[in-house]
KEKE-3310 file (N, C-alpha, C; in steps of 0.2 Angstrom, whole numbers, plus 5000, padded with zeros to 4 digits):
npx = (4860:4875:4887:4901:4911:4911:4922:4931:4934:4923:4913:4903:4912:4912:4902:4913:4918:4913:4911:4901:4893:4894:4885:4873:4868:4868:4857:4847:4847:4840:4830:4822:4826:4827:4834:4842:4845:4857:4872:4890:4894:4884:4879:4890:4887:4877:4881:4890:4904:4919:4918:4928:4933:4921:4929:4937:4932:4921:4922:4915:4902:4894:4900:4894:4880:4878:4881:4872:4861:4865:4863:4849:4844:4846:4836:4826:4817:4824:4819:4808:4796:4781:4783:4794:4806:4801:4790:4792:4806:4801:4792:4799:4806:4797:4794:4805:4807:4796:4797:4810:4806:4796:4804:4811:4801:4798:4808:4805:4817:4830:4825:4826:4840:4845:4845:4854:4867:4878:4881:4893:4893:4888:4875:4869:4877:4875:4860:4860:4867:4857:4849:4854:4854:4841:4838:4847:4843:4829:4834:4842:4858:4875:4875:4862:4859:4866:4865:4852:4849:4852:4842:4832:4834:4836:4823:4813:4818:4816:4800:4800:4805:4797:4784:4788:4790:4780:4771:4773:4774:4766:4748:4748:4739:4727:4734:4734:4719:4716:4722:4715:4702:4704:4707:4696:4687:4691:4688:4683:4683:4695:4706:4706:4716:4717:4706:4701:4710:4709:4694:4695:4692:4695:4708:4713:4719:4718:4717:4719:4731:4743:4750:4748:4751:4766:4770:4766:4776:4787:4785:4787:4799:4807:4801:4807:4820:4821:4818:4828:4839:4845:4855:4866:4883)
npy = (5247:5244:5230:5231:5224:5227:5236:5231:5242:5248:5243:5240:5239:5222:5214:5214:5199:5188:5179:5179:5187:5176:5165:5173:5175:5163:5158:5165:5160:5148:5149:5152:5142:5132:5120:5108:5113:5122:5122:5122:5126:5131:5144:5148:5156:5163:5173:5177:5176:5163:5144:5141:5154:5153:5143:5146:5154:5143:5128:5116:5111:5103:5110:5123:5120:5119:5130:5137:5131:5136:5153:5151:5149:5159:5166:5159:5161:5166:5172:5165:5170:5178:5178:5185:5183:5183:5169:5155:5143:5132:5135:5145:5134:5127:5138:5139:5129:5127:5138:5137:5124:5127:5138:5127:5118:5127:5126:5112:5104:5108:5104:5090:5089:5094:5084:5076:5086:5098:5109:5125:5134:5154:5155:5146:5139:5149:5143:5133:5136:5142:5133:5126:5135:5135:5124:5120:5129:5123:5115:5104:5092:5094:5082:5079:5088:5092:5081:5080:5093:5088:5077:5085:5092:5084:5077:5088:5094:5079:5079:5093:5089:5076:5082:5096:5090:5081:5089:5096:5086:5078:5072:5068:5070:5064:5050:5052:5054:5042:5033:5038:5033:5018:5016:5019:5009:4998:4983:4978:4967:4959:4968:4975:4983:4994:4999:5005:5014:5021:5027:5032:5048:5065:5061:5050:5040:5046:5057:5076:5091:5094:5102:5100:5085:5088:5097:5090:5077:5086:5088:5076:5072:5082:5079:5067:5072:5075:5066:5058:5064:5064:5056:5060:5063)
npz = (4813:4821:4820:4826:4833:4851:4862:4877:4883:4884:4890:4902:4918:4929:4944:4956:4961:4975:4991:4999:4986:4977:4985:4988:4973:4970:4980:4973:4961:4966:4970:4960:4951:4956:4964:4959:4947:4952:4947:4947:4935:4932:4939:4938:4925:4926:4935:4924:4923:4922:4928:4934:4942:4953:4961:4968:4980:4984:4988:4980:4973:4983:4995:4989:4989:5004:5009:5001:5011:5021:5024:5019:5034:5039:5042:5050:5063:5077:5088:5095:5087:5088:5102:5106:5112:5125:5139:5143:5140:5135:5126:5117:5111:5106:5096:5088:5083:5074:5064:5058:5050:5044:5037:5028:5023:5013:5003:4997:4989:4996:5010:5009:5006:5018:5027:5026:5025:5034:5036:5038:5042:5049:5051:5055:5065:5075:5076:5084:5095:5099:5102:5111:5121:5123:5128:5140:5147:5150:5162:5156:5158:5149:5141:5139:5131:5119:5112:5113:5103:5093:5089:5090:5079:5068:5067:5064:5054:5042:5046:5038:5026:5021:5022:5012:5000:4998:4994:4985:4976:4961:4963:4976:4986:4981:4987:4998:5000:4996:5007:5018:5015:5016:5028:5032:5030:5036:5046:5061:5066:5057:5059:5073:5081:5073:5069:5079:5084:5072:5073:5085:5084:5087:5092:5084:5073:5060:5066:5070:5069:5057:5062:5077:5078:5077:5086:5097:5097:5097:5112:5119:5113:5121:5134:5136:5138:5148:5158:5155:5161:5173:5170:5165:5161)
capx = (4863:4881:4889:4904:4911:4912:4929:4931:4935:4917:4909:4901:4916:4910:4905:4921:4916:4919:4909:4895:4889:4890:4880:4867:4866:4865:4851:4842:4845:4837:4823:4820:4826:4826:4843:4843:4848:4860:4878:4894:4893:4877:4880:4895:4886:4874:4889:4895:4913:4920:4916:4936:4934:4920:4930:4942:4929:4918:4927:4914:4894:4893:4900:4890:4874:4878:4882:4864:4856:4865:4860:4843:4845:4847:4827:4823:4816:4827:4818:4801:4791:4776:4783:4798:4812:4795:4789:4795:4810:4797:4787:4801:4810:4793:4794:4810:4806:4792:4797:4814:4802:4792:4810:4813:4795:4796:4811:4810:4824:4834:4824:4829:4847:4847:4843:4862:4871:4879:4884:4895:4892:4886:4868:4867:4882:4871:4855:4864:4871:4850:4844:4859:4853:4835:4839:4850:4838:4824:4838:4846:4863:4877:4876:4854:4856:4871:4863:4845:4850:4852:4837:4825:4833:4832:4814:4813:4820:4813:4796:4802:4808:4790:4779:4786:4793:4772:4766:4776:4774:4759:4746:4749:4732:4725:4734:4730:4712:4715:4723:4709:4696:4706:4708:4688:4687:4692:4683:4685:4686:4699:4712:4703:4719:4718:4698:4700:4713:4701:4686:4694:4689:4703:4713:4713:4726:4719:4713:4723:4733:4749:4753:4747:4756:4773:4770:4767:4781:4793:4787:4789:4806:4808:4800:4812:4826:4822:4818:4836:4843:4849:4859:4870:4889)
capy = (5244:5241:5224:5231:5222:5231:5237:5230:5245:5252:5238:5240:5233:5217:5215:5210:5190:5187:5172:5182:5187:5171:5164:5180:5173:5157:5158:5169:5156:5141:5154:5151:5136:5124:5112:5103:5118:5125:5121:5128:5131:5137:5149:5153:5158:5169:5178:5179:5172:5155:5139:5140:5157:5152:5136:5151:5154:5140:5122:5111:5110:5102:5116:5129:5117:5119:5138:5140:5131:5140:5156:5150:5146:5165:5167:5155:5166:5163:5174:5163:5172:5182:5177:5190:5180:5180:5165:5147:5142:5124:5138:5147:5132:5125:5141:5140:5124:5128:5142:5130:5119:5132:5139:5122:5118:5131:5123:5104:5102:5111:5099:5087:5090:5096:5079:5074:5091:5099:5116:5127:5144:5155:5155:5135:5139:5153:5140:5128:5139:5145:5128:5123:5138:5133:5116:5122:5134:5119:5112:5099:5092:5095:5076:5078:5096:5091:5076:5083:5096:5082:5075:5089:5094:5078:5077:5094:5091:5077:5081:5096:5086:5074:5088:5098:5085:5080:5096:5097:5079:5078:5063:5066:5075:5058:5047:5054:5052:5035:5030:5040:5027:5013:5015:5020:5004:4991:4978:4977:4959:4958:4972:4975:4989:4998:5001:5008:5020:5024:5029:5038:5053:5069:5057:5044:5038:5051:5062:5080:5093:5093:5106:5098:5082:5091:5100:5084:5074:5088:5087:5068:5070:5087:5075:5061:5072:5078:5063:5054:5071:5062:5051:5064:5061)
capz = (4819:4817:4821:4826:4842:4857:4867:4882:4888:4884:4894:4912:4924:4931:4950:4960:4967:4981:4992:4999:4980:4977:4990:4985:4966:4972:4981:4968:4956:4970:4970:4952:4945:4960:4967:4952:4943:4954:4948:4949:4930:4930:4943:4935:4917:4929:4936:4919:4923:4922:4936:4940:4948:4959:4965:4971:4985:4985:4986:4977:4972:4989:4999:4988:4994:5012:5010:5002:5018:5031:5022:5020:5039:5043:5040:5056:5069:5084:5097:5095:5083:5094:5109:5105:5116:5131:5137:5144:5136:5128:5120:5112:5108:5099:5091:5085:5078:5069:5061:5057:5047:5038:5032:5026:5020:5005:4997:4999:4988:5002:5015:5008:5006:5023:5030:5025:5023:5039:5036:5044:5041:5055:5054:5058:5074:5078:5077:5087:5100:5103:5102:5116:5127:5130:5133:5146:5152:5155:5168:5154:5157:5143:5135:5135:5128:5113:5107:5111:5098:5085:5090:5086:5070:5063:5067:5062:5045:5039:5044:5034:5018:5019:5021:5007:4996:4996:4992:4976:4973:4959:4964:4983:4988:4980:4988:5006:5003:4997:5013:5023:5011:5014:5036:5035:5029:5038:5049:5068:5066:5053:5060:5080:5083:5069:5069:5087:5082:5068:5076:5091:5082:5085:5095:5083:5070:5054:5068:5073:5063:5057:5068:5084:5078:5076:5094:5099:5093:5102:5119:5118:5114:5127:5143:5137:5138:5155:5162:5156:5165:5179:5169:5161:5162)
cpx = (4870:4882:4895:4907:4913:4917:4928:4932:4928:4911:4908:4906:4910:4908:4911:4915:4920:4911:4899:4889:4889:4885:4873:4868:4865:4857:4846:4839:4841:4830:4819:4820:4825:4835:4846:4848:4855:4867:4881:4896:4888:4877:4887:4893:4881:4878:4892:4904:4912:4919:4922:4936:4929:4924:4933:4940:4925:4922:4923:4905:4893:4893:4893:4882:4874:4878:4876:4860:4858:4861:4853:4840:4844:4841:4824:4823:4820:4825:4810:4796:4787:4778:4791:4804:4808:4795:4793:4798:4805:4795:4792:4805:4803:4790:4798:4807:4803:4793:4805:4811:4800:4798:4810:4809:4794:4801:4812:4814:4828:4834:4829:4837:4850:4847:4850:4868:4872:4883:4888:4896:4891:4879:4865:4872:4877:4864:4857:4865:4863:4847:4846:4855:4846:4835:4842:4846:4833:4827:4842:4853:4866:4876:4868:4855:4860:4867:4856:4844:4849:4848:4830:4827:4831:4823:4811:4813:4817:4806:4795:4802:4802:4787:4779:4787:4784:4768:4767:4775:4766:4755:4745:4743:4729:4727:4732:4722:4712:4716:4716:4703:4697:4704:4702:4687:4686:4689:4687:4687:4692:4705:4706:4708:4718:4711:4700:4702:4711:4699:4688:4695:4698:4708:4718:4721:4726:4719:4719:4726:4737:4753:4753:4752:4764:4773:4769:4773:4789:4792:4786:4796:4809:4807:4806:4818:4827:4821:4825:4840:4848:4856:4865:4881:4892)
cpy = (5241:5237:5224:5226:5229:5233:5236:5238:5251:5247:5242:5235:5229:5217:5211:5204:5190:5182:5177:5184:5182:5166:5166:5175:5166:5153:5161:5163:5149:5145:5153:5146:5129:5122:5111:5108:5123:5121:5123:5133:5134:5144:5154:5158:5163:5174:5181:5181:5165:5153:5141:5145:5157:5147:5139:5152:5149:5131:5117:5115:5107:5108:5122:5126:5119:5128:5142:5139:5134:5147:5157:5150:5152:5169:5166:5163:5163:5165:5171:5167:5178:5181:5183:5190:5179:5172:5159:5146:5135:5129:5141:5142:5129:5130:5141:5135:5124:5132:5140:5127:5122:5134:5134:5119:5120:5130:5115:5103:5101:5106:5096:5085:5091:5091:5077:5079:5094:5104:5119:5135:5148:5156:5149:5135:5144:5147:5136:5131:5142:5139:5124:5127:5136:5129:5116:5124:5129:5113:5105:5100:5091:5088:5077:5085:5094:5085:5078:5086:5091:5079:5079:5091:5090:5077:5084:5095:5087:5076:5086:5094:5082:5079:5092:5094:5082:5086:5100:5090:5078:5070:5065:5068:5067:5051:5046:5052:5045:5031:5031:5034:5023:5013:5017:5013:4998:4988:4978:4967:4957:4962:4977:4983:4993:5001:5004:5013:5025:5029:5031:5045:5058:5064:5050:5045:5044:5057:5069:5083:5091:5095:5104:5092:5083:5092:5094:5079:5079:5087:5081:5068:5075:5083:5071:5065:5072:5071:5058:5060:5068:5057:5054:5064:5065)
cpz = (4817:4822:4824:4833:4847:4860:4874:4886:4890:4887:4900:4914:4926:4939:4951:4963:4971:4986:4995:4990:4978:4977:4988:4977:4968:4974:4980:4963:4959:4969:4961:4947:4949:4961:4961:4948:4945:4956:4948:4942:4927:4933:4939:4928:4921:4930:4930:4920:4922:4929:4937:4944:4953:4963:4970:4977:4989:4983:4980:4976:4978:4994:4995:4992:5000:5011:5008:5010:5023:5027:5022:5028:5045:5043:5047:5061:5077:5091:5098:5094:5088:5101:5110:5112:5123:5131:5139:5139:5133:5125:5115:5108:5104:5095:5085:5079:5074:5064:5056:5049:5043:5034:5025:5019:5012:5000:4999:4997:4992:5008:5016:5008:5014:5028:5031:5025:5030:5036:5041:5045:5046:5057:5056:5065:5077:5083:5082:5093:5102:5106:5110:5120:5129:5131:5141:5152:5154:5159:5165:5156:5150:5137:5133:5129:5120:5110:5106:5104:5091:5084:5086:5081:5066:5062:5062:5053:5044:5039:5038:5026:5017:5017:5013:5002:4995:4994:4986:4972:4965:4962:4973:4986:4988:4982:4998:5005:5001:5003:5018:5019:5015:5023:5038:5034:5031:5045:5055:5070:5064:5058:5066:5081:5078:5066:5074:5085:5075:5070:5082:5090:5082:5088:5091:5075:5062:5058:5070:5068:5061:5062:5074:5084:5079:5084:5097:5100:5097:5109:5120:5116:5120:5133:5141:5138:5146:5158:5163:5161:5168:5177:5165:5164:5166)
residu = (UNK:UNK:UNK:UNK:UNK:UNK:UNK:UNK:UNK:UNK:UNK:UNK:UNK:UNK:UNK:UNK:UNK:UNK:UNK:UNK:UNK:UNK:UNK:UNK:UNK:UNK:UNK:UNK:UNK:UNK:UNK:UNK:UNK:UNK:UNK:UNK:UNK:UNK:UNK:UNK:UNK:UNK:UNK:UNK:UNK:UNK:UNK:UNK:UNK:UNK:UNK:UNK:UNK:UNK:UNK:UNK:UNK:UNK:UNK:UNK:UNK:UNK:UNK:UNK:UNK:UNK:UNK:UNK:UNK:UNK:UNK:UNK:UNK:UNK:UNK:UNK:UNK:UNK:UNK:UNK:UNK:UNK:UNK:UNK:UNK:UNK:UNK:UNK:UNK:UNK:UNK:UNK:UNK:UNK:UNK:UNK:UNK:UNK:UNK:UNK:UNK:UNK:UNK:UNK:UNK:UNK:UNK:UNK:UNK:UNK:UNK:UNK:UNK:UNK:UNK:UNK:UNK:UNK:UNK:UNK:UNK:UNK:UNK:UNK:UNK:UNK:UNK:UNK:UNK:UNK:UNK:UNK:UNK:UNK:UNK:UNK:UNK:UNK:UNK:UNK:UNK:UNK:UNK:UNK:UNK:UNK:UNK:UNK:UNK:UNK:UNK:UNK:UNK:UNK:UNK:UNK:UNK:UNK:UNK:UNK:UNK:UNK:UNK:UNK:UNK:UNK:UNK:UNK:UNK:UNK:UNK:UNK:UNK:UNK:UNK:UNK:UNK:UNK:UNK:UNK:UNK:UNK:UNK:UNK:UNK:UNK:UNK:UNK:UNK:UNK:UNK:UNK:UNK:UNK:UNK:UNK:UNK:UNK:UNK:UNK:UNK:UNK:UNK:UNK:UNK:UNK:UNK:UNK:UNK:UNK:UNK:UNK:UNK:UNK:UNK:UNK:UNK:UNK:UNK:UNK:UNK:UNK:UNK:UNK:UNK:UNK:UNK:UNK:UNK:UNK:UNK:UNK:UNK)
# end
């Protein structure tokens, strides 16, 4: 086998970069190495080029983060999953949500990140520009609908960032049943509220899914919105 080097000119050309294949190796490499791993000279040694010429497309390891989530972002089902844009604008907005969630769910890093990163790519103005329309459509004015929006991401996310961020965690399995011990536990004399909500079975404080929680949780903030309605500027 000879040693000799090779000629450039007998290589395979390179692909041309440009911010899309970026983006695309970027979130190959989230897929396999995790956040942690996903920096601009990491990425760049992927690409096999130098970090300065992604900088050329991409301004920072921040920006690249955000350019993964909105990407990641473009997954979210916008027409509410089985209800295929059918259906009361609450159902398909706690489609939307759900499916939101679940995105988010399979990379907590990502969650996480998402909690504090505000991207601006077009699959997050898209999301945004759906989230604004069903609000509308269940008769909100423009200040419940635009702050609304902020309201249920946030929610949305950080249930998002717990959830998975426990599911990767090791230990965490066991610490839930320790709680579940600990709230079986306790004495109606001692702690009177926190028996009751106990022991009122699915209702009660261990009791319901996740899922039912989360649906919950939205139309608690959807009534509040509409009932502020009137107060809209």
């Amino acid at each position: 086998m000879s040693d000799a080097p090779v000629s450039r000119r007998q290589r395979p050309a390179k692909p041309a970069l440009s911010r899309e294949a970026i983006v695309g190796a970027a979130v190959a490499l989230l897929r396999t190495e995790g956040l942690e791993r996903l920096t601009m000279r990491r990425l760049a040694a992927v690409l096999d080029t130098g970090p300065a010429s992604l900088y050329v497309y991409v301004r920072n390891t921040e920006a690249l983060h955000a350019a993964v989530l909105d990407e990641l972002l473009g997954t979210v089902d916008l027409d509410g999953g089985d209800l295929e844009g059918e259906g009361s604008w609450r159902e398909r907005l706690h489609a939307l949500l759900t499916s939101y969630t679940a995105v988010l769910v399979a990379f907590p890093s990502v969650a996480r990140l998402s909690v504090f990163t505000r991207p601006s790519g077009p699959n997050y103005l898209r999301l945004l520009d759906t989230l604004l329309g069903l609000l509308a459509e269940g008769g909100l004015g423009p200040k419940q609908c635009a702050w609304g929006v902020d309201l249920l991401l946030l929610h949305a996310t950080t249930i998002a960032a717990e959830h998975g961020t426990r599911r990767e965690r090791p230990g965490a399995e066991e610490e839930d049943s320790d709680l579940v011990a600990a709230l079986a536990s306790v004495s109606a004399d001692t702690h009177p509220q926190l028996y009751r909500a106990v022991h009122r079975g699915p209702d009660g404080i261990t009791g319901g899914t996740g899922a039912d929680r989360f649906a919950w949780a939205v139309d608690v903030l959807l009534d509040g919105f509409l009932a502020s309605a009137g107060q809209d500027a």
